[in-house]
C-alpha positions as a printed Julia matrix, in Angstrom:
492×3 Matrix{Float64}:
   0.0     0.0     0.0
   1.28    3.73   -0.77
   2.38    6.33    1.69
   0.09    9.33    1.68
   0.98   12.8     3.2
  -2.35   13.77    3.97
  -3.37   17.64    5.05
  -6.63   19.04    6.93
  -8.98   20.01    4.7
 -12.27   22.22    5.38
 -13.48   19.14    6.76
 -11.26   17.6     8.39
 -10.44   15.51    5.33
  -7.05   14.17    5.05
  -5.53   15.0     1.25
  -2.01   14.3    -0.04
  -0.11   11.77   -2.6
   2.56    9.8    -1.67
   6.34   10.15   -2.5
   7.84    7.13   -1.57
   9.01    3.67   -3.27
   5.35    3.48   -5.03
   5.33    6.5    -6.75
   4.5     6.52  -10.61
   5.69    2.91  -11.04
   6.24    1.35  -14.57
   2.4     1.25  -15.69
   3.09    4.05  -18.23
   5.34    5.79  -20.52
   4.76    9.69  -20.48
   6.97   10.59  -24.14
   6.69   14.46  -24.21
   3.02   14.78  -23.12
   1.56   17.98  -20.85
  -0.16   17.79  -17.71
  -1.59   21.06  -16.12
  -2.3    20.42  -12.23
  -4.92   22.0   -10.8
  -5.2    22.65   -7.3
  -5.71   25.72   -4.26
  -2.97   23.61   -2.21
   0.76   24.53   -3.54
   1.62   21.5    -1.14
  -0.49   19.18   -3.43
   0.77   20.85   -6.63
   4.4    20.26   -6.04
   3.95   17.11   -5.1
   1.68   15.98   -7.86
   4.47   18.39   -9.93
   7.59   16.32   -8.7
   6.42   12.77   -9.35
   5.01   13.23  -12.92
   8.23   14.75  -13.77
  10.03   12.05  -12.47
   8.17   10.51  -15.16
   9.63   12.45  -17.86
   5.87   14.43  -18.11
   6.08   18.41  -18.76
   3.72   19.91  -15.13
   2.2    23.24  -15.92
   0.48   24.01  -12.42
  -2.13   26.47  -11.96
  -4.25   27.46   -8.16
  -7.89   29.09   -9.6
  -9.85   27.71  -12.18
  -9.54   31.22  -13.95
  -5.51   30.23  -13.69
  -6.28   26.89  -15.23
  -8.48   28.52  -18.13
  -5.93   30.86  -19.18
  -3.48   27.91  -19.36
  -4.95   26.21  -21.7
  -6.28   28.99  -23.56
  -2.03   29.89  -24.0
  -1.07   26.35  -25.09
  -3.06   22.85  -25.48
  -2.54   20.32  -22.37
  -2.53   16.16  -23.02
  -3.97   16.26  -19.52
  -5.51   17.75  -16.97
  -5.8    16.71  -13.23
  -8.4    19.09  -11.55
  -9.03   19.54   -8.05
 -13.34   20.32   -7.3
 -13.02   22.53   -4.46
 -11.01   25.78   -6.1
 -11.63   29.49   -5.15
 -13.48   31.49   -7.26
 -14.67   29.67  -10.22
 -14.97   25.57   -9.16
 -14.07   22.66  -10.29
 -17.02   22.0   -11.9
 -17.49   24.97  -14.08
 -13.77   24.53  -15.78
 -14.41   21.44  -16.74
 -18.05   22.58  -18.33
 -16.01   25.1   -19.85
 -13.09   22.39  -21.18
 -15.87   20.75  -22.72
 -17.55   23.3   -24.01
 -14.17   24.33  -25.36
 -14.02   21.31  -27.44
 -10.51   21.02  -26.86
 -10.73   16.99  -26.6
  -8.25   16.88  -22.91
  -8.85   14.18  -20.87
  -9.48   15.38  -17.36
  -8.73   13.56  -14.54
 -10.96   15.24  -11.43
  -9.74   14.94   -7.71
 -12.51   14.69   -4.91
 -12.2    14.85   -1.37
 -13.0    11.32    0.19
 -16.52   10.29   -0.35
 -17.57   12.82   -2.38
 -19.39   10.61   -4.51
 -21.95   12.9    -5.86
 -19.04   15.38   -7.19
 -17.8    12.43   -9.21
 -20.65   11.22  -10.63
 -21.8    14.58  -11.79
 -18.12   15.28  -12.76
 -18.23   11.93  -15.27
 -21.46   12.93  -16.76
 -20.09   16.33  -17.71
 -17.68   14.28  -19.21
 -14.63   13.59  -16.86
 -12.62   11.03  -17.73
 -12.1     9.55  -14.64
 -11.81   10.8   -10.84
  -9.7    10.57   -7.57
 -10.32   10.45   -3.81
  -8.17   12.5    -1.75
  -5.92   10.72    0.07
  -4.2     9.98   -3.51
  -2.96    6.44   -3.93
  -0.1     7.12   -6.38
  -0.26    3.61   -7.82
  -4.16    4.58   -8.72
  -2.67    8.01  -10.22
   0.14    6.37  -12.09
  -3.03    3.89  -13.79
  -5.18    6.68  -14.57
  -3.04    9.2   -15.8
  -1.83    6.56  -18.17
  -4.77    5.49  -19.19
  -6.01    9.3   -20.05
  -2.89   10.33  -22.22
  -3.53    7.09  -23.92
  -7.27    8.26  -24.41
  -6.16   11.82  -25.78
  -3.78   10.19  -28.18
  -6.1     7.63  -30.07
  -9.06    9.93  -29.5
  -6.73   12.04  -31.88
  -5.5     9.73  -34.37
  -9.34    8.81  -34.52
  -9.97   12.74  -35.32
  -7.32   12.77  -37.64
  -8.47   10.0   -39.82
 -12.17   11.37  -40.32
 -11.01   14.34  -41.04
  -8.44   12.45  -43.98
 -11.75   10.65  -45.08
 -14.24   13.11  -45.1
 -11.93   15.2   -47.57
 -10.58   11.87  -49.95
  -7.04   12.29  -49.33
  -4.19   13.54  -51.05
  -4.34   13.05  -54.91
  -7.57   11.3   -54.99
  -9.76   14.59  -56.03
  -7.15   15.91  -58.66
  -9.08   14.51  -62.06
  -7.55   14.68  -65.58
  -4.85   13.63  -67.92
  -3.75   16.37  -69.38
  -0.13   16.46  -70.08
   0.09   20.15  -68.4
  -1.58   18.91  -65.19
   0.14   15.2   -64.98
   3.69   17.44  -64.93
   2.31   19.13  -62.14
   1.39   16.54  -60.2
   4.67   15.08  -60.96
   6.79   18.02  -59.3
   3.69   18.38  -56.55
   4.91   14.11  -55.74
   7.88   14.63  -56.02
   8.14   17.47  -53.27
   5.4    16.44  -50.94
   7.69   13.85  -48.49
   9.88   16.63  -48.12
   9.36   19.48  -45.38
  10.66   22.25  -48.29
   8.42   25.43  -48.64
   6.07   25.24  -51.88
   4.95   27.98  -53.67
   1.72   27.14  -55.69
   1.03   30.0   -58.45
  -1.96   29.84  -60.56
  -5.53   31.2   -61.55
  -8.06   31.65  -59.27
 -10.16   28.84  -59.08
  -7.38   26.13  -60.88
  -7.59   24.01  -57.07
  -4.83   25.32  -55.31
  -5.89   24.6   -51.81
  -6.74   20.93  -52.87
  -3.02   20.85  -53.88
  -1.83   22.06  -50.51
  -3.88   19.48  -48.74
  -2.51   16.95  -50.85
   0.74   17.8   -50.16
  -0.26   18.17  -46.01
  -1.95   14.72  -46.21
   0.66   13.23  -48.17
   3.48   14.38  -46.59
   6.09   13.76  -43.16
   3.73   16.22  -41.29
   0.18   13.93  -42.19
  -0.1    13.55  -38.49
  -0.6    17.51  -37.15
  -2.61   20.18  -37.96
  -3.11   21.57  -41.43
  -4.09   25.49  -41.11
  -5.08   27.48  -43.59
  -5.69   31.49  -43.91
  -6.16   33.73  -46.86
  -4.49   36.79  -46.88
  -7.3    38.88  -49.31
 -10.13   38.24  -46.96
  -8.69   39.68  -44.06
  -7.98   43.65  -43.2
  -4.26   44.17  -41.82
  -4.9    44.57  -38.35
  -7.52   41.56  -38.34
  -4.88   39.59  -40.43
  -1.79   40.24  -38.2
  -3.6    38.93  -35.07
  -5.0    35.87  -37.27
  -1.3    34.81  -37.83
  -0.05   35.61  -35.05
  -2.57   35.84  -31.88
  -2.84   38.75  -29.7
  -3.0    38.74  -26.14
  -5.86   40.07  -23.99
  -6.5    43.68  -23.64
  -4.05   44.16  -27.14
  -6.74   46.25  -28.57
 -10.21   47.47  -28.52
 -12.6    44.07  -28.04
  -9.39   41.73  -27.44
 -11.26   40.45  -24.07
  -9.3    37.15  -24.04
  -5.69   35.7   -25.27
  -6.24   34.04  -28.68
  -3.74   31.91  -30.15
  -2.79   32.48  -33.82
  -2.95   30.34  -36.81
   1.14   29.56  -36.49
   0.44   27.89  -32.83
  -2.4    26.2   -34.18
  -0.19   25.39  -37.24
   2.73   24.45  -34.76
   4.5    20.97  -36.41
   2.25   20.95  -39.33
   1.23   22.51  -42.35
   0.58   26.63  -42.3
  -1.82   27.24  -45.74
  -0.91   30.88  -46.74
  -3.61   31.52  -49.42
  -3.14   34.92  -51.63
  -0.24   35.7   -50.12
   0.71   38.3   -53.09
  -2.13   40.71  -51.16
  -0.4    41.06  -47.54
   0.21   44.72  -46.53
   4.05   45.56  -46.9
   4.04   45.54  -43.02
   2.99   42.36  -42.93
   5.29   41.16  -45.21
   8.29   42.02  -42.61
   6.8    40.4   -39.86
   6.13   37.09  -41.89
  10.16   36.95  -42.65
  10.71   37.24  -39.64
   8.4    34.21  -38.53
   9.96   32.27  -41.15
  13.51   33.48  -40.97
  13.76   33.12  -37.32
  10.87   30.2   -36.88
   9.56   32.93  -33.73
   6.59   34.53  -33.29
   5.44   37.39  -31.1
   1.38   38.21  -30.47
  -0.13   40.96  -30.96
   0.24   43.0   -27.72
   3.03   40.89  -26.54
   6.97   40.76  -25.92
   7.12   36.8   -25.43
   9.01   35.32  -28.5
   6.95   31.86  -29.4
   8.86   29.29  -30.63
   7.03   27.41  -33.9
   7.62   24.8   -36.46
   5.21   24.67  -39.41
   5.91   23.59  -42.73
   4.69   26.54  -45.25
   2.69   26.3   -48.67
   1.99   29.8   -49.94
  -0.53   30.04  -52.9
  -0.6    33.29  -55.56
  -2.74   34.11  -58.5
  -0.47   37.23  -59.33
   3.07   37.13  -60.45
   5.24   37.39  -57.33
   8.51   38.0   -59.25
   6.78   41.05  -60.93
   5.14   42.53  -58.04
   8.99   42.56  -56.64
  10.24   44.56  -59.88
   7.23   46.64  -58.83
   8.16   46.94  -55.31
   5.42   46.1   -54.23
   6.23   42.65  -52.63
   9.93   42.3   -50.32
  12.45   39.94  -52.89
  14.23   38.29  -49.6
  10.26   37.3   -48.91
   9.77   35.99  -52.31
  12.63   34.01  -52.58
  11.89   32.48  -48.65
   7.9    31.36  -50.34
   9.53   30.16  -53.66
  11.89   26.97  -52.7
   9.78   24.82  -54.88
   7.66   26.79  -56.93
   4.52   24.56  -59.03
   2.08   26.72  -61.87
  -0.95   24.97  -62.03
  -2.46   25.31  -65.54
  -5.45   26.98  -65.98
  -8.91   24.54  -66.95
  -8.85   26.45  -70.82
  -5.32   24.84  -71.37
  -6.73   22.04  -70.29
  -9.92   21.52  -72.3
  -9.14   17.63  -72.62
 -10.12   17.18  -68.5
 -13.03   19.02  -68.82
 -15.54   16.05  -69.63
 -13.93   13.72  -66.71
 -13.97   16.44  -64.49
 -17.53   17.15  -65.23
 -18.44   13.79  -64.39
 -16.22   14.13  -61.2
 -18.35   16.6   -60.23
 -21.42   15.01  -60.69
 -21.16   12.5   -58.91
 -19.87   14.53  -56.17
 -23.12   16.75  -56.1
 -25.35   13.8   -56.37
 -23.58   10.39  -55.05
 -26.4     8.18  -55.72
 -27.35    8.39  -59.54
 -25.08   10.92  -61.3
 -27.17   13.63  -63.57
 -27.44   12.05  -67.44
 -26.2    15.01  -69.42
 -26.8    15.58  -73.26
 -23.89   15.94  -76.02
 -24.71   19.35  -76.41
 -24.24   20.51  -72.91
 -20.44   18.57  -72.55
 -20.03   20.86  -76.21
 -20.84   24.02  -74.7
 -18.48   23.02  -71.36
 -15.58   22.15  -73.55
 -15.87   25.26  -75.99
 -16.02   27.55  -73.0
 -12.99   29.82  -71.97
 -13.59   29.23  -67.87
 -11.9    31.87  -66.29
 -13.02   31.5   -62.91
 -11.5    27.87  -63.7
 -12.84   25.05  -61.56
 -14.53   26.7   -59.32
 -16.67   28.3   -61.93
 -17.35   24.53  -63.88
 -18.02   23.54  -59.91
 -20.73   26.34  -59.67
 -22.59   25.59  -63.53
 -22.8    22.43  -62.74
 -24.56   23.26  -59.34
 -26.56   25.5   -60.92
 -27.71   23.14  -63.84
 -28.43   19.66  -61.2
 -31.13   22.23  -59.28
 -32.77   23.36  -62.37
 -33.24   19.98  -64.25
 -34.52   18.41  -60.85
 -34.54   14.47  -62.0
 -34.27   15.24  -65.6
 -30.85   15.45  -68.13
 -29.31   18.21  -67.82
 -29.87   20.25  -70.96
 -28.45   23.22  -72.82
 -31.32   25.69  -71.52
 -29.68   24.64  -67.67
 -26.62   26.7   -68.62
 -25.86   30.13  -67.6
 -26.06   32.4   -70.62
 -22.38   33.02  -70.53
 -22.13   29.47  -71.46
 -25.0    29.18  -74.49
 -22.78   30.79  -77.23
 -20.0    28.47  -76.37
 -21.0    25.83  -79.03
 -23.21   26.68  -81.79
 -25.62   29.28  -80.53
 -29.23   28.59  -82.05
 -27.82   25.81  -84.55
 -26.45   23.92  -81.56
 -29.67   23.92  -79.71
 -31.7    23.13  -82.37
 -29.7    20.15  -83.34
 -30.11   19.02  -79.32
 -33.35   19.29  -80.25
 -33.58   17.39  -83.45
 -31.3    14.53  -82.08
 -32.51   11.17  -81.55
 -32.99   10.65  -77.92
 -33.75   14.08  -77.2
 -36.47   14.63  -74.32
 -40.27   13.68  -75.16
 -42.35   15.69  -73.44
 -44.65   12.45  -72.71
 -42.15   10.48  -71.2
 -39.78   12.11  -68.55
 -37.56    8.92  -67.9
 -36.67    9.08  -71.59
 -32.46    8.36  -71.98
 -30.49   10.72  -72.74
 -27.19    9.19  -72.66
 -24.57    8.52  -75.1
 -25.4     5.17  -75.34
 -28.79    5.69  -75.85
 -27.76    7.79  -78.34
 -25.72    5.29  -80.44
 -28.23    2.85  -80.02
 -31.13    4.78  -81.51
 -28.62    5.28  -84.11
 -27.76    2.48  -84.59
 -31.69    1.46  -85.01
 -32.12    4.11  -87.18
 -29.16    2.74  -89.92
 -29.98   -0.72  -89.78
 -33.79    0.48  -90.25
 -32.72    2.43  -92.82
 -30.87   -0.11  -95.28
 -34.01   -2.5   -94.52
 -32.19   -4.6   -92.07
 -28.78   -5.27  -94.4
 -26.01   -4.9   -91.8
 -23.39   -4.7   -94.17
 -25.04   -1.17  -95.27
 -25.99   -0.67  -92.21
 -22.43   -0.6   -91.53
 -21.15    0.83  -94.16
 -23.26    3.78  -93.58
 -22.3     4.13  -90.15
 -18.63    3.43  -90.89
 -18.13    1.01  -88.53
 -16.92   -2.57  -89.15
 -19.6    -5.59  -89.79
 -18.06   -7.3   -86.36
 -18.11   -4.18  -84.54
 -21.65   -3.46  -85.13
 -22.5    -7.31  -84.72
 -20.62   -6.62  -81.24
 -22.8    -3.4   -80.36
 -26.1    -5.03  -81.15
 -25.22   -8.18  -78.69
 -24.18   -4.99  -76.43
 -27.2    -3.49  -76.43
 -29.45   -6.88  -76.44
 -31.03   -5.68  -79.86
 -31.79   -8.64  -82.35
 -29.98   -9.12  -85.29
 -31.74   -9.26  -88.77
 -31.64  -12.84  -90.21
């Protein structure tokens, strides 16, 4: 059994944790995980303190609840061990708060003996497990170990959701266009790295899907990726975004906020539009890289980070620097590896798959048919919003053909000169297959298509498939092969 230093509490409760040969045995290996103690008693703290360091744990210790908030609002904790009985705000209301939080720490909450009410309502708040004062340090050493264990796989269970719910890596870049497959040949070939990539292109051409491909892909697939554009910010706003700001830094700055390079810190930092940051922004980002430091807004502590960096850029970089207008030694610290991805209009092979692609995306179970006429318009079109602009037709056109084919009148009118103008609609409208107004499940699909062709020959020549052939000019076989494809008979 463990020795216990106990004290007098309010009620005449002994409280302690024991020191001696017991103490944090073998159950557990701590690695390089936080724990912030939490507790009124500095007796308790150091002791709590001294034998999870022995451990190899890093012990942040705070004495109020409104100390322990302001922890972990500074920097996240792998665990927390929280005493109920704390001046000012309790026990009870920081760990509402953690949760509310949604940081994800395990907390550990210390009672004082038979306090069994405490505990239970501390477990359905969503404690992870509790201790009675006097502390048995064999119990601690099990529960602690158990709770950074928790916080780990609950997330590496995070993590993967988050990898599924956005298809990995190179699994949403469609197409085969000798442009784009060089890209994603330099994107591969830099991803295991941790170099810098800069990612220059038109708006709309995908760039953040490259980034995360590159995050998801890459040595840092394990930690955050963060992303932040630098257009939709203004300066001020933007500086405390990257950075954080401490409380009382400015007007409405009520609280500490970490910025997006803590969140960022051992992963990926997204820097979207980078070409539009305010020249004084521009030093203070060197800096951050040069230096891998930060300081928040309002502060004088120099942060330590470690972030890997993908900027993207829809403007020329190297000419806003003849310009002036952007700092070179910036430009040349965002361009280690720098990757154009082409524009969809050099691209115009792609457009079809990635149509599809889309699709299916907006409507999983049964993609929308679509008619010849509409893929002519989308591959005669110039799309200079790129991607995002083929994403937002297609949107567009799935809502206002409901559960029929999408059709040329679907289009935006930006799109219905694209192909043909009047002659191309009317020739959607003379083809065979084309929608009968008495029959709203009629196909529309290319196969259809051929088929009714098909029919239509072979009708035609009064059943002589070698005509029949001829006229199509297709081989005897071949069309002997489509008919068994399409289960149609075949004239005697």
């Amino acid at each position: 059994m463990s020795d216990a230093m106990p004290r007098e509490s309010g009620g005449g409760v002994g409280t302690g944790i024991g020191v001696g040969a017991g103490a944090l045995g073998a159950e557990f290996s701590a690695g390089a995980a936080r724990i912030l103690v939490v507790d009124d008693e500095p007796a308790i703290r150091r002791l709590l303190g001294f034998n999870l360091q022995r451990r190899g744990f890093r012990v942040e210790e705070a004495e109020s609840g409104e100390a322990a908030l302001a922890v972990l609002e500074r920097r996240p904790c792998d665990l927390v061990l929280l005493d109920m009985a704390l001046p000012g705000i309790g026990g009870m209301e920081v760990l509402r708060r953690i949760r509310q939080s949604g940081a994800g720490v395990p907390v550990i909450v210390l009672t004082a003996h038979g306090s069994v009410e405490n505990a239970v309502e501390a477990m359905k708040l969503g404690a992870f497990d509790f201790l009675s004062k006097p502390i048995e340090t064999e119990r601690l050493a099990i529960a602690v170990g158990h709770g950074i264990e928790l916080g780990r796989l609950s997330r590496t269970v995070s993590d993967l959701r988050q990898r599924l719910s956005s298809r990995r890596a190179f699994a949403q870049v469609v197409g085969a266009d000798g442009a784009l497959r060089e890209t994603v040949l330099l994107i591969e070939k830099v991803t295991p790295t941790d170099l810098t990539v800069l990612l220059q292109g038109e708006s709309g051409t995908g760039k953040e899907l490259f980034a995360r491909a590159i995050h998801d892909e890459g040595p840092r697939r394990d930690r955050p990726f963060v992303a932040i554009n630098g257009a939709a910010l203004a300066e001020t706003l933007l500086e405390s975004e990257l950075f954080g700001h401490e409380r009382g830094a400015f007007t409405g700055a009520d609280r500490l906020r970490r910025g997006k390079f803590e969140l960022a810190d051992g992963g990926t930092l997204f820097l979207d539009e980078i070409g539009e940051i305010s020249p004084v922004l521009q030093v203070k980002l060197l800096r951050a890289l040069q230096e891998r430091v930060i300081t928040r807004v309002g502060g004088a502590e120099a942060i330590p980070v470690d972030v890997r960096i993908i900027a993207a850029t829809n403007r020329d970089l190297a000419e806003l620097v003849r310009e002036g207008r952007f700092r070179e030694d910036l430009y040349y610290r965002l361009s280690v590896f720098p990757v154009t991805i082409p524009p969809l209009r050099r691209r115009r092979s792609d457009i079809a798959a990635l149509a599809r692609h889309v699709l299916q995306e907006i409507r999983p179970e049964q993609s929308p048919a679509v008619h010849p006429a509409v893929m002519e318009r989308l591959e005669a079109y110039a799309w200079p919003g790129n991607v995002r602009e083929l994403q937002n037709v297609l949107r567009r056109a799935v809502v206002l053909a409901g559960e029929e084919a999408i059709r040329t009148e679907h289009l935006p009118p930006a799109l219905l000169g694209a192909a043909g103008g009047e002659a191309g609609e009317a020739a959607e409208r003379a083809a065979p297959g084309a929608r009968d107004e008495h029959d709203p499940h009629a196909l529309t699909t290319l196969e259809e298509l051929e088929r009714h062709h098909i029919q239509r020959a072979i009708a035609a020549c009064g059943g002589n498939l070698s005509q029949a052939a001829r006229v199509l000019g297709i081989g005897r076989t071949t069309l002997y092969r489509k008919l068994e494809q399409y289960g149609e008979p075949v004239p005697a």
